[in-house]
N, C-alpha and C positions, 0 to 999 in steps of 0.2 A: 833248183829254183830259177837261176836264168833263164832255164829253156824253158818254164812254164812246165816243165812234168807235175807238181806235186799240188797240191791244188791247199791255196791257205786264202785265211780269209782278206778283204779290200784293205782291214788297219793292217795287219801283221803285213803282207804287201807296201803299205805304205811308209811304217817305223821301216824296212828295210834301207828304204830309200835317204832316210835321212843321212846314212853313214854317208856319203857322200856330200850332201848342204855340209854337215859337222867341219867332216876334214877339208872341205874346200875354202872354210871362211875360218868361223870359230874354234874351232879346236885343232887347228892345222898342228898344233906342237905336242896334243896327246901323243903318247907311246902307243895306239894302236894305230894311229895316224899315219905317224913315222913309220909303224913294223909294215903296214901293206899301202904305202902312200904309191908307190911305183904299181901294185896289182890295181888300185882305186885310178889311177890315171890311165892304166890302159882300157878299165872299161869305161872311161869318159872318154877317152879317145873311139873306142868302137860304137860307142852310143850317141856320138854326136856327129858320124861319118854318114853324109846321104847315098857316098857309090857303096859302101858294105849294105845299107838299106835296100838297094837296088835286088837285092837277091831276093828279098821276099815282099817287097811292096815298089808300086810304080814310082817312077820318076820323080812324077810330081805329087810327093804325096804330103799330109798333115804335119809331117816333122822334119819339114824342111827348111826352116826359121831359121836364122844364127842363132847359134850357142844354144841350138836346143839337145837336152841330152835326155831321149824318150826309150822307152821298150815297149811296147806294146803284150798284149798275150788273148789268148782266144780256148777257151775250154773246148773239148770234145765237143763233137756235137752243136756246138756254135752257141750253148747256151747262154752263155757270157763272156762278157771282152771288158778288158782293161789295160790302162797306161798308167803309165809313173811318168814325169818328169820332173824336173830342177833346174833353177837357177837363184844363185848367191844366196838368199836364205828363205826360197819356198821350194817346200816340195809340194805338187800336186799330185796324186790320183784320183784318177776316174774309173768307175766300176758304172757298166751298162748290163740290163738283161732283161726279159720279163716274168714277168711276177707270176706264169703259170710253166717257167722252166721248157719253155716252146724255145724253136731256135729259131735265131736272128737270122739277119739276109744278109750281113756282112761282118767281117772279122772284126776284134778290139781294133784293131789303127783305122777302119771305116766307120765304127760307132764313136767307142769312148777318146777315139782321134780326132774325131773333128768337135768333142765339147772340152776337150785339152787346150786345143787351139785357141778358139774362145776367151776358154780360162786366163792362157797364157798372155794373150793380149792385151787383157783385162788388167794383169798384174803389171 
């Protein structure tokens, strides 16, 4: 599911993303918190790093805000693109694609990236 191999739907995408709002604010003291608090901080540390981003998107790209912690994902064929991000207690995703299953002209961090951004600023 990190690397986008399995293809689920925009909610089930979305509910994943909570687990970290959860354990970063309110539930910090659940026992599933605690059992993987150290595996949830390293991929907030890998998700909010613009030179790890470097490998697969430019410099300057949509998720480069402070304390933004994004993933981006892009189906085969470019049919659709999505992100998750978070901060302290929203999660947002955004799901782009069109409606006849045609494919885009740019990946999830060029579509559903720049109405993230938006969103983000918005909140």
């Amino acid at each position: 599911l990190a690397l986008g191999s399995k293809a689920i739907s925009p909610l089930d995408f979305t509910r994943m993303w909570e687990i970290f709002t959860a354990c970063s604010s309110l539930h910090q003291n659940d026992s599933f918190c605690q059992k993987y608090g150290n595996a949830l901080q390293q991929v907030v540390s890998i998700l909010s790093d613009n030179s790890v981003r470097l490998l697969s998107f430019p410099a300057d790209n949509w998720f480069t805000a402070p304390n933004t912690y994004a993933k981006s994902g892009t189906s085969r064929n470019f049919v659709d693109g999505r992100v998750c991000w978070w901060k302290e207690k929203f999660t947002v995703c955004v799901w782009v694609g069109n409606l006849d299953a045609s494919p885009m002209l740019d990946a999830g961090h060029g579509t559903a990236g720049v109405l993230r951004y938006h969103v983000m600023n918005l909140l």
